[in-house]
N, C-alpha and C positions, 0 to 999 in steps of 0.2 A: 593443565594437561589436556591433547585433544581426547576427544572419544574416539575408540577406535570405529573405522569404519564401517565396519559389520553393525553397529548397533543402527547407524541412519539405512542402511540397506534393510536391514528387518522393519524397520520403520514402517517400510512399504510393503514388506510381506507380510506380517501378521493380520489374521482376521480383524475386523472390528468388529464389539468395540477391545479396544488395549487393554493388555493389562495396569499398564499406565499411562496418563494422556502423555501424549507426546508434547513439544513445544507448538508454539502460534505459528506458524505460515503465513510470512509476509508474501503479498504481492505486491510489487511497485509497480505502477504502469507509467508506460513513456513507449517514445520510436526509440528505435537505437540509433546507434551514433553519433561522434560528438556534435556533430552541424545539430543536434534537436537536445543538447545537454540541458541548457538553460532557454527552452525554450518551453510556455506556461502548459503545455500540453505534458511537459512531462515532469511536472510539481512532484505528481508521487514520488518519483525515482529520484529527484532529485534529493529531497526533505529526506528521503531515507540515508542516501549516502552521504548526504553533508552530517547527519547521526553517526554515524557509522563514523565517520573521519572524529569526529568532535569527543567520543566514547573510548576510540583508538581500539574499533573491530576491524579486525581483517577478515574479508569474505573466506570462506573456505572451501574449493567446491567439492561437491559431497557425492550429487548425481549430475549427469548431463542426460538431457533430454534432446529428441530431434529438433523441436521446438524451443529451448531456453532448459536455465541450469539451475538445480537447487545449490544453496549453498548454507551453509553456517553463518548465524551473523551476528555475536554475542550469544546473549540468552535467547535467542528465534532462530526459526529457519526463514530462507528467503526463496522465494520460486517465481525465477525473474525471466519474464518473456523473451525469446530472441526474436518474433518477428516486430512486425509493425501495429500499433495501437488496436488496430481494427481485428486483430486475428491472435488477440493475447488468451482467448482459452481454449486455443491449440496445444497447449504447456498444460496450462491446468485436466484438460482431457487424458494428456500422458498420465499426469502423475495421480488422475485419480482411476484412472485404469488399470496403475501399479498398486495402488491398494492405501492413497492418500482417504484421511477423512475429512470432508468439506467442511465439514463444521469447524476444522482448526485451518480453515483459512481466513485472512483478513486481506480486501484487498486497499491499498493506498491510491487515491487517485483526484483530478483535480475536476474542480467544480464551478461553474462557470457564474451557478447562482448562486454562490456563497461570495461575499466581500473577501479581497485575498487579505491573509493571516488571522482568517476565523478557518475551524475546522469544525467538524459534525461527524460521531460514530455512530452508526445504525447497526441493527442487528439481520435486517432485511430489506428489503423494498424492490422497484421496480430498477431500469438504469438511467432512466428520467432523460435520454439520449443520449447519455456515453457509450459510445461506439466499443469503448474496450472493454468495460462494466458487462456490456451487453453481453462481449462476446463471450466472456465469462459464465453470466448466469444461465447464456445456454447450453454452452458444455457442462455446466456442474446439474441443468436440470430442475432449479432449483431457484427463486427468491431469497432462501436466508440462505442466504450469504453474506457475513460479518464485511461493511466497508467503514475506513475513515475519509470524508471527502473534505478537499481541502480546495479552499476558496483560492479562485483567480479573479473574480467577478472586480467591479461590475464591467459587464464583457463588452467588444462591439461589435457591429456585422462588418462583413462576411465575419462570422463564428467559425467557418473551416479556414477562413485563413487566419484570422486575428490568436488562435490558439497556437498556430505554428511560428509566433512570431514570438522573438529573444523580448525580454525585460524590460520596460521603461525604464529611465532613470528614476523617476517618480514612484515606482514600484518598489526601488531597492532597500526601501527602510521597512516597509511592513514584510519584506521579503525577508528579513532576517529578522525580525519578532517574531516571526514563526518558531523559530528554532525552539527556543523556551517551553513552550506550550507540547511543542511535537514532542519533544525528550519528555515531559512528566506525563503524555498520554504513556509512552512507549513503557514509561517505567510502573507506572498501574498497572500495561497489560500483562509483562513479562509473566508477577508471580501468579497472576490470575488463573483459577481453575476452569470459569466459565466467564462469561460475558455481558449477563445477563444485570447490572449492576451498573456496571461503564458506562452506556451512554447519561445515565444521570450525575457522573460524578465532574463526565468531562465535555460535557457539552454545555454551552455559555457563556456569557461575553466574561463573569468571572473566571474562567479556567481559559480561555484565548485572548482575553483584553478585546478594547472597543474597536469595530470594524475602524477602518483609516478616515479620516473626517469625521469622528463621532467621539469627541472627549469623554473621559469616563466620569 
């Protein structure tokens, strides 16, 4: 049964902190449209919605923003950018001007120094050059900011083009061993009250298996 809508509307207007946490806040980042679907700059958005298909959630949108749209996504919320990679915490700005707590966001995003189908949760840090990350941590103001990064590596140059560029063939088997690993993060995080615990449970070639060329 859905919740009614008044309850994600207060969401955003109650003071913090809640009388009860709210759910996680996912971010996926990606460009939009399908020409950039499968393409490795937009691993977050992707990995989320191939969950999302695999679980049999349907998005449900909740609020629209000028900038990108929360939605319902199972057990999470999702607060998905509508511009371009470079300007995704234009959305996040909205919604935490509406009365969003930062701390219950997590943003999904790919990683260039990570081997693709390893991932890494942190609870803070810098954007290590992720343009979208970045734009993020500026609007929120803030370093902790909860990310999982998810490997494309080992990368080539040009890095601005070789991101924008669709899938190898070679890439499509650790591209779907991901799945596995992303779903048993997703499902730690859900009942999770805080965070502070996560990255030791799910970070390691035991909980992602061995980068691609590295037997276990």
């Amino acid at each position: 049964m859905l919740e009614p809508m008044s309850h994600f509307l207060n969401f955003f207007r109650r003071p913090a902190p809640f009388p009860e946490a709210p759910r996680w806040v996912l971010v996926p980042l990606g460009n939009p449209g399908p020409e950039y679907a499968e393409t490795r700059h937009n691993l977050g958005r992707r990995a989320l919605l191939r969950w999302a298909e695999a679980e049999g959630h349907v998005p449900r949108i909740l609020r629209r923003f000028g900038t990108g749209t929360l939605y319902g996504l199972g057990p999470f919320l999702s607060l998905v950018p509508a511009t371009y990679m470079n300007r995704s915490g234009q959305v996040v700005s909205e919604a935490l001007a509406a009365g969003l707590d930062p701390s219950r966001l997590i943003v999904l995003y790919d990683d260039k120094d990570l081997p693709l189908g390893v991932g890494r949760f942190r609870l803070e840090g810098s954007a290590g050059g992720h343009n979208g990350l970045g734009s993020i941590l500026e609007a929120a103001g803030t370093e902790r900011i909860a990310r999982l990064r998810l490997g494309i590596g080992p990368f080539q140059r040009p890095l601005a083009e070789w991101v924008l560029r669709t899938w190898d063939e070679g890439e499509q088997e650790p591209l779907g061993n991901l799945a596995g690993p992303f779903r048993a993060c997703l499902d730690l995080l859900a009942p999770s009250e805080n965070l502070e615990g996560l990255p030791s449970r799910v970070n390691g070639a035991a909980f992602w298996g061995p980068p691609p060329g590295n037997p276990a």
